[in-house]
Structure formats: C-alpha cells, structure tokens
C-alpha positions as CSV (number, residue, x, y, z in Angstrom):
1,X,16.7,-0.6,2.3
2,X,13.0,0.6,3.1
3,X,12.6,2.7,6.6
4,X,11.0,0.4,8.6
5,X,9.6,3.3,10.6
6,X,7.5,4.5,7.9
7,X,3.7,4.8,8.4
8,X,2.1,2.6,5.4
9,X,-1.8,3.0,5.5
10,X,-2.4,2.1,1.5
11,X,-1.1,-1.5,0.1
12,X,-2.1,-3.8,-2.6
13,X,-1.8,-7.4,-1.9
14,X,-3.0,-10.3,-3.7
15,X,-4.8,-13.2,-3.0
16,X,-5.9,-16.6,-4.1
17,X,-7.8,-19.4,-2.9
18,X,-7.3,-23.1,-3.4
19,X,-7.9,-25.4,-6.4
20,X,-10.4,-27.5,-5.6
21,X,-9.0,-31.4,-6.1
22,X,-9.8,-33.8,-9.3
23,X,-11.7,-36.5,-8.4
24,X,-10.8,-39.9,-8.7
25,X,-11.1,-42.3,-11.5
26,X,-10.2,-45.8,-10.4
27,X,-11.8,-49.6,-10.4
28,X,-12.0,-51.9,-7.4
29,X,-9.9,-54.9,-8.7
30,X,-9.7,-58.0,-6.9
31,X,-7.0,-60.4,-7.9
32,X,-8.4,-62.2,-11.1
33,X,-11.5,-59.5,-11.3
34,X,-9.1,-56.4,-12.5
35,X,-13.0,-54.1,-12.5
36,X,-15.4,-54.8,-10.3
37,X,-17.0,-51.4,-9.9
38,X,-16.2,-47.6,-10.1
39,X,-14.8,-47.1,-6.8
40,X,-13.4,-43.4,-7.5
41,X,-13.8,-40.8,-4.7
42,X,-13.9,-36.8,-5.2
43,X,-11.5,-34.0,-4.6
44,X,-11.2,-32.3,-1.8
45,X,-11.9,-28.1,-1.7
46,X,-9.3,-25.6,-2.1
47,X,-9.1,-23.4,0.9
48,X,-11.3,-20.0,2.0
49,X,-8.9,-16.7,2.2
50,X,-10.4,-14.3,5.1
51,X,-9.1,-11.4,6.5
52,X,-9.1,-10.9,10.1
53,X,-8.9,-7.5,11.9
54,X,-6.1,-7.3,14.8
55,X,-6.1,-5.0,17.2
56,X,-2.4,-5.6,17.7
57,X,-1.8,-4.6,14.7
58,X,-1.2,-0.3,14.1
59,X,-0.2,-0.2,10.5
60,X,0.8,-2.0,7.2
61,X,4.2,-2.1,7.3
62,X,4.1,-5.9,6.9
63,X,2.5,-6.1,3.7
64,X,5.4,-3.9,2.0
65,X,7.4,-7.1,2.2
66,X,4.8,-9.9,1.9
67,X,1.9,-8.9,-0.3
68,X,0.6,-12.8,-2.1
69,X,-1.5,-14.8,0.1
70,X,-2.8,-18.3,-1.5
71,X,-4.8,-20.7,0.3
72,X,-3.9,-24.4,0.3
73,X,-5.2,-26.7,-3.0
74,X,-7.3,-29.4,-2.4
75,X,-6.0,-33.4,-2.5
76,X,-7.0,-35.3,-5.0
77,X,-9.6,-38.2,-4.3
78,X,-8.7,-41.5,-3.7
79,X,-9.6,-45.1,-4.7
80,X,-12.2,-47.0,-2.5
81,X,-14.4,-44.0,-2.3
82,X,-11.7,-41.9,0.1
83,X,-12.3,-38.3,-0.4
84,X,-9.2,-35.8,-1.0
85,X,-8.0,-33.7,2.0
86,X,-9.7,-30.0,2.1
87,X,-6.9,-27.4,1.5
88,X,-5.9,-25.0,4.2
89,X,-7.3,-21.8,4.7
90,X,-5.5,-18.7,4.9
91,X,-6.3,-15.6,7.4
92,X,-4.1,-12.3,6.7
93,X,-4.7,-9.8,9.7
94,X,-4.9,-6.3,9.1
95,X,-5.3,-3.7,11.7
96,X,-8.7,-2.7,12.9
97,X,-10.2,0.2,10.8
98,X,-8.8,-1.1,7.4
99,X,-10.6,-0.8,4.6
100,X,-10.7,-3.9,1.9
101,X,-11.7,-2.8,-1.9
102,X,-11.4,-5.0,-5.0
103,X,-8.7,-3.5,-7.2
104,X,-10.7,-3.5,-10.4
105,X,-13.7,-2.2,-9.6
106,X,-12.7,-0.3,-6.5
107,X,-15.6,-2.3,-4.8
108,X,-15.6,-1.9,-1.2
109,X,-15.5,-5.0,0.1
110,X,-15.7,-4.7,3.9
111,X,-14.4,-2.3,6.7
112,X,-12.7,-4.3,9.7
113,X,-14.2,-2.3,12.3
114,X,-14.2,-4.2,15.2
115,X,-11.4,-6.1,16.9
116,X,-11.2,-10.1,15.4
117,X,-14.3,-9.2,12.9
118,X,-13.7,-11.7,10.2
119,X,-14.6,-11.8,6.5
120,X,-14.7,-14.1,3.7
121,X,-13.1,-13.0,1.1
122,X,-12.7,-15.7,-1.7
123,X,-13.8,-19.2,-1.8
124,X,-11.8,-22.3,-2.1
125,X,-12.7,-24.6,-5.3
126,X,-14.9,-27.0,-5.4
127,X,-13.3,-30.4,-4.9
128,X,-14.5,-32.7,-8.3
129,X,-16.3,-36.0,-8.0
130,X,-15.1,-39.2,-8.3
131,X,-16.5,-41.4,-11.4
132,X,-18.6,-43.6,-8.3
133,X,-20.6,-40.8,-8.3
134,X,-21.5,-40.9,-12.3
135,X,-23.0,-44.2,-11.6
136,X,-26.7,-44.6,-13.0
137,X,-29.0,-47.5,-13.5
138,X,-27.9,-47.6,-17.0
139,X,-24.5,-46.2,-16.8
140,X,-22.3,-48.8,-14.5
141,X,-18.8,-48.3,-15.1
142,X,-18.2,-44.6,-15.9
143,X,-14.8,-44.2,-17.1
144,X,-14.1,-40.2,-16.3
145,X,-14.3,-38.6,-13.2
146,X,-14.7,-34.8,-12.8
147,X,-12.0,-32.1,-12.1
148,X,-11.6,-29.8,-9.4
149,X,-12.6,-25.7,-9.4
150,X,-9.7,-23.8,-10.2
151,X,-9.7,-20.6,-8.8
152,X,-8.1,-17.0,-10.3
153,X,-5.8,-15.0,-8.0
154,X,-7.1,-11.5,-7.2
155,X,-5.8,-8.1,-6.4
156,X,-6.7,-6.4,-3.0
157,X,-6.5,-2.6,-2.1
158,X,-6.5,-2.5,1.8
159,X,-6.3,0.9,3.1
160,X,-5.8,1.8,6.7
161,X,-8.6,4.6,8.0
162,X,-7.8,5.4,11.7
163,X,-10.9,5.0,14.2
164,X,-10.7,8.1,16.7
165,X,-13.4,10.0,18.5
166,X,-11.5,13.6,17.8
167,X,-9.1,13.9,15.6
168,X,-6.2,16.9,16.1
169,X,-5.4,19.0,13.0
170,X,-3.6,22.0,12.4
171,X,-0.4,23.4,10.6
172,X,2.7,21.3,11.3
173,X,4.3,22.3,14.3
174,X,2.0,23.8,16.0
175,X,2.1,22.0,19.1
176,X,-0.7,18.8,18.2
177,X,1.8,16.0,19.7
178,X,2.7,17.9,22.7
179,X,-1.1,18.5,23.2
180,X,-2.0,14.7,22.7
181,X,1.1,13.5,25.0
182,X,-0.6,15.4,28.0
183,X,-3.9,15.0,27.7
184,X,-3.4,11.0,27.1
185,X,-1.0,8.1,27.8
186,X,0.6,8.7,24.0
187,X,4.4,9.6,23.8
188,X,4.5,10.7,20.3
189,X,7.7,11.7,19.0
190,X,8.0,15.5,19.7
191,X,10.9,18.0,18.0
192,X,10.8,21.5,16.9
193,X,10.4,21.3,13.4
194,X,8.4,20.3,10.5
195,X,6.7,16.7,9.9
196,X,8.2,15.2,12.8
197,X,4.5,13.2,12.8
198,X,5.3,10.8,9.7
199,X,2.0,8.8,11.2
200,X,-1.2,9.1,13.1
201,X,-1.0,8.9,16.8
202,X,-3.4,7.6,18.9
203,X,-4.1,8.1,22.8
204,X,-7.0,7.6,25.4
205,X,-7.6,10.7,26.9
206,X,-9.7,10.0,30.2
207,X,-12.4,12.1,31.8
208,X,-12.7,10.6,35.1
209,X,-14.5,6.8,34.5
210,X,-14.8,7.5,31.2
211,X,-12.8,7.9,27.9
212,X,-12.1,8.5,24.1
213,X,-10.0,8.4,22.0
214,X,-7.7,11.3,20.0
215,X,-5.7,11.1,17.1
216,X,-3.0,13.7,16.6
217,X,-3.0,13.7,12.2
218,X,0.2,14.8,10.6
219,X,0.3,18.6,10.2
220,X,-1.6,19.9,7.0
221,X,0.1,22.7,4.5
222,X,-1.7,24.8,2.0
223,X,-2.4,22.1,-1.6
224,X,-2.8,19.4,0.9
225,X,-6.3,17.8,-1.0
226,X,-4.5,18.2,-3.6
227,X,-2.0,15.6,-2.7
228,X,0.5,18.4,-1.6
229,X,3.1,17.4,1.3
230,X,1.2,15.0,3.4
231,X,-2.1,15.4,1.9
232,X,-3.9,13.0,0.5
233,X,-1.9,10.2,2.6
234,X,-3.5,11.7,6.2
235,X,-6.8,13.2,5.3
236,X,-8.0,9.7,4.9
237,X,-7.3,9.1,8.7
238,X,-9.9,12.4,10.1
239,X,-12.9,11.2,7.9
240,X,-14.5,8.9,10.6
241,X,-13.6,11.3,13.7
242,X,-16.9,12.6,15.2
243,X,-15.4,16.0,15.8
244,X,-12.1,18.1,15.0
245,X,-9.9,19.5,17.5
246,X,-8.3,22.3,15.6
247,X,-4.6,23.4,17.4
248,X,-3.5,27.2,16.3
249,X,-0.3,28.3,17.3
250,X,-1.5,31.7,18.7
251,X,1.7,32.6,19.2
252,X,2.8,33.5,15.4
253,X,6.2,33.7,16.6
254,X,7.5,31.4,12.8
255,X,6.3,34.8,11.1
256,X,2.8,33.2,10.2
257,X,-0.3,34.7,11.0
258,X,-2.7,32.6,13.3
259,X,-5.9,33.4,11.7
260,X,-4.6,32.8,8.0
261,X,-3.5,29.6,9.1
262,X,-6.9,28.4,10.3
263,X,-8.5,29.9,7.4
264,X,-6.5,27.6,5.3
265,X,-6.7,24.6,6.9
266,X,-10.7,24.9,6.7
267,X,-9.9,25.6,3.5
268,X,-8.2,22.6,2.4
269,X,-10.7,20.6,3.9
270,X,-13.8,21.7,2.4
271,X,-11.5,20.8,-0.7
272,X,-11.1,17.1,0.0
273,X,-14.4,16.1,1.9
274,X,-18.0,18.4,2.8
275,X,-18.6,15.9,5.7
276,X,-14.9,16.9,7.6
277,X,-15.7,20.7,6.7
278,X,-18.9,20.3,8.3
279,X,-17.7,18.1,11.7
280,X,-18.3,20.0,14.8
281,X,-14.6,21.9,15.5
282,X,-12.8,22.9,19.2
283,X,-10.0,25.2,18.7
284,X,-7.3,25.5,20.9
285,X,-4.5,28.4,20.6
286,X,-1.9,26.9,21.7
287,X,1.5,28.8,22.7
288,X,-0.2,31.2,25.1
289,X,3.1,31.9,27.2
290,X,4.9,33.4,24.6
291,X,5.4,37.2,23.9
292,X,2.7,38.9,21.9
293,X,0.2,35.6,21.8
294,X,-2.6,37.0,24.2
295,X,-3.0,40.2,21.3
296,X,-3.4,37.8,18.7
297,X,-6.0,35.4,20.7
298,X,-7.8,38.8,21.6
299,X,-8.3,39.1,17.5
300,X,-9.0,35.5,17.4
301,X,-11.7,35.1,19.6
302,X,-13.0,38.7,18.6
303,X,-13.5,36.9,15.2
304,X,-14.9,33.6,16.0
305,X,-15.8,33.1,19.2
306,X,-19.4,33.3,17.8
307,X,-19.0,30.3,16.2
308,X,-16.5,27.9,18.1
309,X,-15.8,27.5,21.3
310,X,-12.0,28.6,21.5
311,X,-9.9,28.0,24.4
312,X,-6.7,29.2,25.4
313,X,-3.3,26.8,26.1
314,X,0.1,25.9,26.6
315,X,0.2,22.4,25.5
316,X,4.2,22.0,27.3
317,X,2.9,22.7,30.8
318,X,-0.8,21.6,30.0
319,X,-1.9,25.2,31.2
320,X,-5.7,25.1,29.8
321,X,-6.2,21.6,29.0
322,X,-8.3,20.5,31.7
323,X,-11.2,22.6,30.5
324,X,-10.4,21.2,26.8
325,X,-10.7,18.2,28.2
326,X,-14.2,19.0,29.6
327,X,-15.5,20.3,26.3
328,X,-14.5,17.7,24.4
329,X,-16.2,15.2,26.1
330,X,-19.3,17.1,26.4
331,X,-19.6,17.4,23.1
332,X,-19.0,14.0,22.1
333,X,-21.4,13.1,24.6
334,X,-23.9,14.8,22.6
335,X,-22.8,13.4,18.6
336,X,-23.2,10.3,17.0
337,X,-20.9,7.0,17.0
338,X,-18.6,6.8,14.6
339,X,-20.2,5.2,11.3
340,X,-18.9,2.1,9.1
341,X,-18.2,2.5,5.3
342,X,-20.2,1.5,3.1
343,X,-19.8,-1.8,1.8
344,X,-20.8,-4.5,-0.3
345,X,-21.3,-7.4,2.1
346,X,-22.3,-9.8,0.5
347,X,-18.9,-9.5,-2.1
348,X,-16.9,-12.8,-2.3
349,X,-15.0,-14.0,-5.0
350,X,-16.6,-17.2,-5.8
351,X,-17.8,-18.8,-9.1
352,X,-20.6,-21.0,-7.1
353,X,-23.9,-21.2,-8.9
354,X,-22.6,-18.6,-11.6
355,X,-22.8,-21.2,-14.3
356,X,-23.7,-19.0,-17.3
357,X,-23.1,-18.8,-21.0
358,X,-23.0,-16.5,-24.1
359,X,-23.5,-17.7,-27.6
360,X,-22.1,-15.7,-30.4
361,X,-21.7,-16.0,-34.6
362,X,-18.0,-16.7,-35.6
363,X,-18.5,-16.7,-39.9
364,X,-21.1,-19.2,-40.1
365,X,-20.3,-21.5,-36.9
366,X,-21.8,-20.7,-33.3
367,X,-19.6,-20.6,-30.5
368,X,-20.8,-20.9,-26.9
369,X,-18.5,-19.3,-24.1
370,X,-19.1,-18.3,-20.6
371,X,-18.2,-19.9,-17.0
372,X,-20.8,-23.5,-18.1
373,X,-18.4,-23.8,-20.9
374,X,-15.2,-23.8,-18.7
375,X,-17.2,-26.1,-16.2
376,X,-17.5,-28.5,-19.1
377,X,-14.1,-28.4,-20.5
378,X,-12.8,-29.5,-16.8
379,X,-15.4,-32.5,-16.2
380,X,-15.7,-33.7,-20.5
381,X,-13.5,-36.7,-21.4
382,X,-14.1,-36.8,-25.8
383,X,-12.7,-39.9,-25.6
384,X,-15.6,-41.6,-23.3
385,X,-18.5,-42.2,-24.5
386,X,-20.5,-41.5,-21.0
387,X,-18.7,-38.4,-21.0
388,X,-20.1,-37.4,-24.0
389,X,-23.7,-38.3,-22.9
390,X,-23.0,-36.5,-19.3
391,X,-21.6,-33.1,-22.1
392,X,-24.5,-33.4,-24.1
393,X,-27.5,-33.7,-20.9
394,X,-25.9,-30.6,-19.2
395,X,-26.2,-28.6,-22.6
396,X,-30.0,-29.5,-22.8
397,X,-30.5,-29.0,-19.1
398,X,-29.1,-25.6,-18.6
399,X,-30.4,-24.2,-22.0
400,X,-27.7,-24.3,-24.6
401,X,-30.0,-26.1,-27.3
402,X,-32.9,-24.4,-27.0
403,X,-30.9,-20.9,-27.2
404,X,-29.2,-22.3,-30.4
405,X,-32.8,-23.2,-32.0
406,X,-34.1,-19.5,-31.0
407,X,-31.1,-18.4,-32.9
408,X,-32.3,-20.1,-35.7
409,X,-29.6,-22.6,-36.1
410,X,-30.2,-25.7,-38.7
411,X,-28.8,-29.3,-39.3
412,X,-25.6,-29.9,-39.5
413,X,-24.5,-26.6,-38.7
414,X,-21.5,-26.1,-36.7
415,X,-21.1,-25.3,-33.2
416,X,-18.1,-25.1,-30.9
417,X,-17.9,-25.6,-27.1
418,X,-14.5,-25.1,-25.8
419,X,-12.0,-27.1,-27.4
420,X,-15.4,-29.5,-28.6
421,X,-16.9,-28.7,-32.0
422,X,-19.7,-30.7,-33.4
423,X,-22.3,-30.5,-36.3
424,X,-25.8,-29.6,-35.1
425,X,-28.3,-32.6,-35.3
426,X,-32.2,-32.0,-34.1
C-alpha cells in the first residue's frame, strides 16, 4: 500500500468534458394529424472542466488515487421544442502554486497562483439542434436533426511549485527544520539524520506587524540537478523564492568540511537553473555551540564575508536568529514580488469555431478530412434528402468546392467526405 505521508508535487491526471446532446427529431401529432410540424428541440451542452486553486490544499496526494475527471454529458432534446438539460460541470482543486501543462505539448496552461483563482480548462460540447430549427420557407418538415459535440479526453501534467518568500537550502541535516521551527509557527518533523524532510515545509516567520513566508526545501547532495537523491523532485519548489537562505553546519563535526559543502550546493544550482544561482543568498552557520565551530566560521567569513552577509547561529536555542530575522526582511523589503509562470492563457481545449479542412489525392479520388468533415458526418442523414441539400450548402459555403476546382478537379470525378463519396458534377 502507498505511504500516505509521501510528498507528491508531480501527477498526471486526465480530463474530459461533456458530449454535447443530439437534438431532437420529432413531429407534433394530434390525434388523426400524426405531423403537423417539426417540433424537435436541441441538445443540451456537455459540461466545462475547471480547475480551482485551494489553499487548503498542501500537496497532491489525492490525485495518486483519483486521477480521471469527466464532466457531465448533455440531455438530449425533447419533443415540443424542450431543450436537453446542460451537463454538469466539474471543478478539481489543486493547491495554490500548481502548475497545469498539456501533456503533449508540455504547454503551460496556467499557474494557480492565488487562492480560489479559477481556470477553464476544456469546454463542454455543443448541444445539437433540433430539426425545428432546419425549418426554411421552402424546407417545412425537415426530417434529421443535428448531433451533439463530442468531446476527446485529455491528459494533464499538474505540478506543485511551492510559493515562499525565502527558501532554506543546504546539505541534509544541517539544521534547516530546526531553523524554520523557531523562527516561525512550523513544527516540521525534526531527527538526527538524513532526509528526514520528505516534503517542503512552510512557516510565517513574523517581524513585528509584518510577515513572510519561509520554506525549509529537503536537503541537497552533490548530482542533485542531475536527478540524484532528492534532486530534481525539490529544486522545482526554490525557483519562485525571492531569495535563498543558505544553512551551513559550521560545526563540521559529520567529518565534512563547511566551506566544500557550500561550494557544492552553489554548485548544483547553477547546474539546474541561472536565475536560483543568481537569487540574492543569507547564509547562516548554524551549529555555533559545538567544539571547534567558531575556527571554522573564522575561515568562513574570512572567505566570503565580502560577498554575503553571514551570520552566526544555533538554530536549537535560536541563539542568532533574531538578527537573521532582521536581514531577511530587509532584504525582501528591497526585491521584487514573486513572479507567475509563464503561460498560455488563452489555452482551452475546445473545438469552437475551428471548423477546418484538408483535401488530399488518394489514387485518382479526392478526399476531404479535417474537423468540418467530422462536423458533417455528425449532423448528415444520406438517407434525407434535406440533409443532403443542408451537406451540400455547408460544402459550398465554407470553401470545399471552390478548393476542389483550384485543384483542378473535373466531372464526374470522385470525391469522398467521411463515410459520403460522390462523383463531382459542376
């Protein structure tokens, strides 16, 4: 059985929206009149799939177990002109800061950035019309009515990027969830030893009326861009963080040296991203009360105090991390918001309007494909005879017989729409 206590940032889910409904083809009949009059009424629409984001929400744990979301279909129409019922839409939450890209194309569809911002994802069929609304001055009775939009299901990548004003990296146990448990309201779980942070952890760290936000990121280990350990799974979570606070444990006492270790986290994230390697850093050396650590924070700061502004801590008694505290929100004071992803926002699965075709040479016949053609096979009865007419007007009217002339097609030459094929006549 899965771990229900594992962090899941990265799912694929997939998604439909509703058929549209057929439309009706029915005749008043009075008794001793069995047609007195078209009297068919259209389908209703298939039903919109959004996604909504939810602050309540901290991970994507639920869509390991539920991943297909379809919207309702639409009704069919009724006689005496009553229109189908509209299907239900469907809204999947997802925790603020996810990311939604099409699976395909790896299109990025939105990012939920804000709590209950809403997006339209995929549009419900259109509903088709009843045959009263085929009715013309010369066409009274039409026999065929037309059929609903089907829709395709699609596949969804949503990935989890956490939104946090500093984000808190370093080797793994190092001391980064004991740091965020006293400078905030966060209880992290805490142990002495490696990857006890299996997730993110978020807290509010105050500064008198004010606030931010940190988020304590899973400790790093040399090959981490490349996927290595924890890698590629946590990076994603510091690249909208407006600045790094980088924990060293000064102390060296697990045999490592401090100022490798920081080299090679630096290292591993100018690997995966230029824009962390160039976010503004903090560093804290952390472990200040144990034997031999105020040498090795001598050599530290003697190296890079230059260039960062270092302070010294003990993250278990909070020794130091008032004027952390300080600096961290002077600095943030002074940076940027945090910044959206790029998206395409006007994406939406929908075949509205797209009603195009292609016309290619099969041996000697011409064969006309595209979305119009799949329109046509819906709503095209060959055994009416105002079906035909209505198959034939939409293939002048949207440009299917002039193409055919410009490819220089001649009487009685064959041509195939669909599952219709017919011999060309000027």
């Amino acid at each position: 059985m899965a771990d229900k206590n594992i962090f899941t940032d990265k799912v694929k889910i997939t998604i439909k929206s509703g058929d549209g409904g057929d439309g009706m083809n029915s005749f008043k009949a009075f008794k001793g009149k069995p047609a007195c009059g078209p009297d068919g009424g259209d389908g209703g629409n298939g039903g919109d799939v959004y996604i909504i984001a939810d602050a309540g929400m901290n991970d994507l744990l639920f869509f390991r177990y539920t991943y297909k979301f379809f919207a309702g279909n639409g009704e069919r129409g009724g006689t005496n002109k009553c229109f189908g019922r509209g299907g239900d839409d469907i809204f999947i939450k997802v925790p603020v800061g996810t990311v939604v890209k099409d699976a395909e194309t790896d299109t990025v569809i939105c990012d939920l950035f804000c709590e209950n911002e809403k997006k339209l994802i995929a549009e419900g069929g259109r509903g088709g019309k009843g045959n009263v609304r085929f009715t013309t001055a010369r066409r009274h009775a039409p026999n065929f009515a037309q059929k609903g939009e089907k829709t395709e299901p699609h596949t969804l990548i949503l990935e989890l990027k956490v939104i946090a004003d500093v984000g808190i990296i370093g080797f793994p146990n190092v001391g980064k969830s004991t740091l965020l448990s006293k400078i905030s309201a966060a209880r992290p779980k805490i142990a002495n030893y490696h990857f006890t942070t299996l997730s993110p952890n978020l807290g509010v760290v105050r500064y008198y009326d004010n606030s931010f936000v940190a988020a304590d990121i899973p400790g790093l280990i040399e090959g981490a861009a490349q996927g290595a350990g924890l890698g590629h799974d946590f990076l994603r979570h510091i690249e909208r963080t407006r600045m790094l606070l980088h924990v060293v444990d000064i102390s060296g006492c697990e045999g490592r040296d401090p100022i490798e270790d920081f080299k090679k986290i630096n290292a591993e994230l100018s690997s995966y991203s230029k824009v962390l390697a160039s976010l503004p850093q903090v560093i804290a050396l952390n472990k200040c009360d144990v034997s031999g650590a105020s040498d090795n924070a001598a050599a530290f700061k003697k190296k890079y105090s230059r260039k960062y502004k270092i302070f010294t801590i003990t993250a278990v008694s909070g020794e130091g991390t008032d004027k952390l505290v300080e600096c961290l929100f002077n600095t943030l004071a002074e940076l940027p918001p945090v910044k959206r992803i790029e998206s395409d926002e006007s994406f939406t699965y929908t075949k509205s309007g797209n009603l195009g075709f292609e016309i290619y040479m099969d041996g000697e016949a011409y064969v006309v494909v595209g979305t119009l053609v799949d329109m046509l096979c819906r709503n095209v009865s060959l055994d009416d005879p105002d079906s035909m007419t209505y198959f034939q007007k939409i293939l002048r009217e949207k440009g299917v017989i002039s193409k055919l002339r410009e490819m220089g097609i001649k009487e009685n030459d064959t041509v195939i729409v669909g599952d219709v094929e017919f011999d060309f006549v000027n």
